[in-house]
C-alpha positions in Angstrom: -2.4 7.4 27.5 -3.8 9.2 24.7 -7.3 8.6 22.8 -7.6 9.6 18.9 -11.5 10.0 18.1 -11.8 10.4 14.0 -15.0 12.6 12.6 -16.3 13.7 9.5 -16.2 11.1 7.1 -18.5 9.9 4.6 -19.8 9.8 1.2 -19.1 12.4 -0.9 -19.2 12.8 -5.1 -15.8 13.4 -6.9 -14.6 16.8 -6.5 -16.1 17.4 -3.7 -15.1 18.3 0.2 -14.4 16.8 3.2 -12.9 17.8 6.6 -11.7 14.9 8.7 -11.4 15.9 12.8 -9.4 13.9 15.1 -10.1 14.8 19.0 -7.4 14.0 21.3 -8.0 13.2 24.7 -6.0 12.1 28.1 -3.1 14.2 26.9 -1.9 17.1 24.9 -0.6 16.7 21.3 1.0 19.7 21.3 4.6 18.5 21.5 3.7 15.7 18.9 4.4 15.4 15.8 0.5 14.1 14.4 -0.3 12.4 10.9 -3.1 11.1 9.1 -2.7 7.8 7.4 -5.1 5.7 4.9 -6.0 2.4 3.9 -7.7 1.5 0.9 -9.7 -1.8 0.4 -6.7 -4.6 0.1 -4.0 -2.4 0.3 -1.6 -1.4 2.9 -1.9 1.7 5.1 -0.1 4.6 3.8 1.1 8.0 5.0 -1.8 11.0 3.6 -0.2 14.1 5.5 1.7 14.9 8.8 2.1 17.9 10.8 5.6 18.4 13.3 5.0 19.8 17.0 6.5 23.5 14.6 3.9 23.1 12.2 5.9 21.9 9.1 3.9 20.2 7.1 4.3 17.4 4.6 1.8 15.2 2.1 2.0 12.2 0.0 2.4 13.4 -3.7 -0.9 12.2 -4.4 -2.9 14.3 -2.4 -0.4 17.6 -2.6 -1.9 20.3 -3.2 -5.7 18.9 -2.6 -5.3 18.2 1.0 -4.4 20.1 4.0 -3.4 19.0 7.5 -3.9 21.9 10.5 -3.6 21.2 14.0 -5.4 23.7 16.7 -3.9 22.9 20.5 -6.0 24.8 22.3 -8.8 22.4 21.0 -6.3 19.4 21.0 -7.5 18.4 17.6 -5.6 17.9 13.8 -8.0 18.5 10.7 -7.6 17.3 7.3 -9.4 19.2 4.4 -9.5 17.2 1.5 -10.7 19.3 -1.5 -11.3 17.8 -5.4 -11.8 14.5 -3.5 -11.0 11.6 -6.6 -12.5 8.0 -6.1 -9.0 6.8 -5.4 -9.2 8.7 -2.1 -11.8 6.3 -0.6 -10.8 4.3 2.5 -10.5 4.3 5.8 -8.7 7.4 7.6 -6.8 6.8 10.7 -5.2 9.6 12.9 -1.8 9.0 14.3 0.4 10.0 17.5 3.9 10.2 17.1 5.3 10.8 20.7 9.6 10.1 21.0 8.9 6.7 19.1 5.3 5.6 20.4 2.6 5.7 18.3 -1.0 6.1 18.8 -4.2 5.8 16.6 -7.4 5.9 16.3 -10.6 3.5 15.3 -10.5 5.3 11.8 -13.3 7.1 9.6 -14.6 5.7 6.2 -14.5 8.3 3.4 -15.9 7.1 0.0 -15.5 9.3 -2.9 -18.2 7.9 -5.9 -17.9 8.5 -9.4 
Protein backbone atom coordinates (compact mmCIF):
# COMPACT_ATOMS: atom_id res chain seq x y z
CA UNK A 1 0.00 0.00 0.00
CA UNK A 2 1.28 3.26 -0.93
CA UNK A 3 2.09 6.41 1.49
CA UNK A 4 1.75 10.11 -0.06
CA UNK A 5 3.89 12.48 2.34
CA UNK A 6 3.04 16.33 1.08
CA UNK A 7 5.99 19.14 1.67
CA UNK A 8 6.48 22.62 1.03
CA UNK A 9 3.68 24.47 1.91
CA UNK A 10 3.14 27.67 3.63
CA UNK A 11 2.71 31.28 3.68
CA UNK A 12 3.62 33.05 0.96
CA UNK A 13 2.57 36.95 -0.38
CA UNK A 14 0.65 37.21 -3.68
CA UNK A 15 2.74 36.65 -6.62
CA UNK A 16 4.97 34.73 -5.09
CA UNK A 17 6.40 30.86 -5.30
CA UNK A 18 5.87 27.71 -4.07
CA UNK A 19 6.88 24.11 -4.82
CA UNK A 20 4.73 21.46 -3.30
CA UNK A 21 6.67 17.75 -2.90
CA UNK A 22 4.72 14.67 -2.52
CA UNK A 23 7.12 11.57 -1.47
CA UNK A 24 5.81 8.29 -2.25
CA UNK A 25 6.62 5.32 -0.39
CA UNK A 26 5.78 1.38 -0.16
CA UNK A 27 5.40 1.36 -3.95
CA UNK A 28 6.32 2.92 -7.19
CA UNK A 29 4.14 5.59 -8.88
CA UNK A 30 5.61 5.14 -11.94
CA UNK A 31 2.79 3.35 -13.71
CA UNK A 32 0.28 5.84 -12.07
CA UNK A 33 -1.34 8.29 -13.20
CA UNK A 34 -0.69 11.17 -9.97
CA UNK A 35 -2.75 14.47 -9.35
CA UNK A 36 -2.83 17.16 -6.98
CA UNK A 37 -6.11 18.22 -5.66
CA UNK A 38 -7.26 21.39 -3.27
CA UNK A 39 -9.60 22.34 -0.90
CA UNK A 40 -10.40 25.65 0.08
CA UNK A 41 -11.98 26.73 3.51
CA UNK A 42 -15.91 25.52 3.00
CA UNK A 43 -15.62 24.31 -0.29
CA UNK A 44 -15.33 21.07 -1.94
CA UNK A 45 -12.04 19.43 -3.04
CA UNK A 46 -11.16 20.14 -6.56
CA UNK A 47 -8.76 18.81 -9.21
CA UNK A 48 -5.42 21.56 -9.41
CA UNK A 49 -3.21 19.46 -12.02
CA UNK A 50 -2.57 15.73 -12.92
CA UNK A 51 0.19 13.99 -14.53
CA UNK A 52 -0.52 10.36 -16.66
CA UNK A 53 2.11 7.41 -16.11
CA UNK A 54 3.43 9.21 -20.19
CA UNK A 55 3.70 12.48 -18.73
CA UNK A 56 0.70 14.35 -20.32
CA UNK A 57 -0.23 16.78 -18.33
CA UNK A 58 -3.42 18.61 -17.52
CA UNK A 59 -4.57 21.75 -15.02
CA UNK A 60 -7.65 23.31 -13.90
CA UNK A 61 -8.24 26.57 -15.99
CA UNK A 62 -7.62 28.53 -13.08
CA UNK A 63 -4.15 27.75 -12.36
CA UNK A 64 -3.08 27.10 -16.32
CA UNK A 65 -0.38 28.55 -17.05
CA UNK A 66 0.79 29.47 -13.30
CA UNK A 67 1.22 26.06 -12.15
CA UNK A 68 3.24 23.10 -13.16
CA UNK A 69 2.95 19.39 -12.14
CA UNK A 70 6.39 17.20 -12.80
CA UNK A 71 6.87 13.82 -11.60
CA UNK A 72 10.71 12.36 -11.11
CA UNK A 73 10.50 8.27 -10.61
CA UNK A 74 13.69 7.66 -9.76
CA UNK A 75 12.94 9.84 -6.66
CA UNK A 76 9.22 8.46 -6.56
CA UNK A 77 8.09 11.97 -6.01
CA UNK A 78 5.33 14.59 -8.11
CA UNK A 79 6.07 18.40 -7.64
CA UNK A 80 3.86 21.19 -8.07
CA UNK A 81 5.34 24.75 -8.87
CA UNK A 82 2.92 27.31 -8.30
CA UNK A 83 4.20 30.68 -9.61
CA UNK A 84 2.08 34.28 -9.29
CA UNK A 85 0.41 32.53 -6.35
CA UNK A 86 -3.26 34.68 -5.95
CA UNK A 87 -5.05 34.63 -2.56
CA UNK A 88 -7.67 32.37 -4.10
CA UNK A 89 -5.04 29.68 -4.19
CA UNK A 90 -4.93 29.15 -0.41
CA UNK A 91 -5.98 25.86 0.99
CA UNK A 92 -5.09 22.71 1.70
CA UNK A 93 -3.06 20.61 -1.04
CA UNK A 94 -3.55 16.91 -1.13
CA UNK A 95 -1.53 14.47 -3.50
CA UNK A 96 -3.41 11.73 -5.17
CA UNK A 97 -2.83 8.04 -6.52
CA UNK A 98 -4.67 6.88 -9.21
CA UNK A 99 -3.82 3.16 -9.63
CA UNK A 100 -6.56 0.99 -12.20
CA UNK A 101 -9.38 2.68 -10.11
CA UNK A 102 -7.88 2.96 -6.39
CA UNK A 103 -7.08 6.01 -5.11
CA UNK A 104 -4.60 7.14 -2.67
CA UNK A 105 -3.84 10.41 -0.76
CA UNK A 106 -2.13 12.07 1.44
CA UNK A 107 -2.49 14.09 4.95
CA UNK A 108 -2.38 17.42 2.79
CA UNK A 109 -0.15 20.66 3.09
CA UNK A 110 -1.66 24.23 3.96
CA UNK A 111 -0.66 26.91 1.45
CA UNK A 112 -1.87 30.50 2.21
CA UNK A 113 -1.40 33.12 -0.20
CA UNK A 114 -1.91 36.85 1.76
CA UNK A 115 -2.79 39.88 0.24
Amino acid sequence: QVQLVESGGGLVQAGGSLRLSCAASGSIISSSTMAWYRQAPGKQRGLVALITRLGGTNYADSVKGRFTISRDNAKNTVYLQMDSLKPEDTGVYYCNRNYYGVASWGQGTQVTVSE
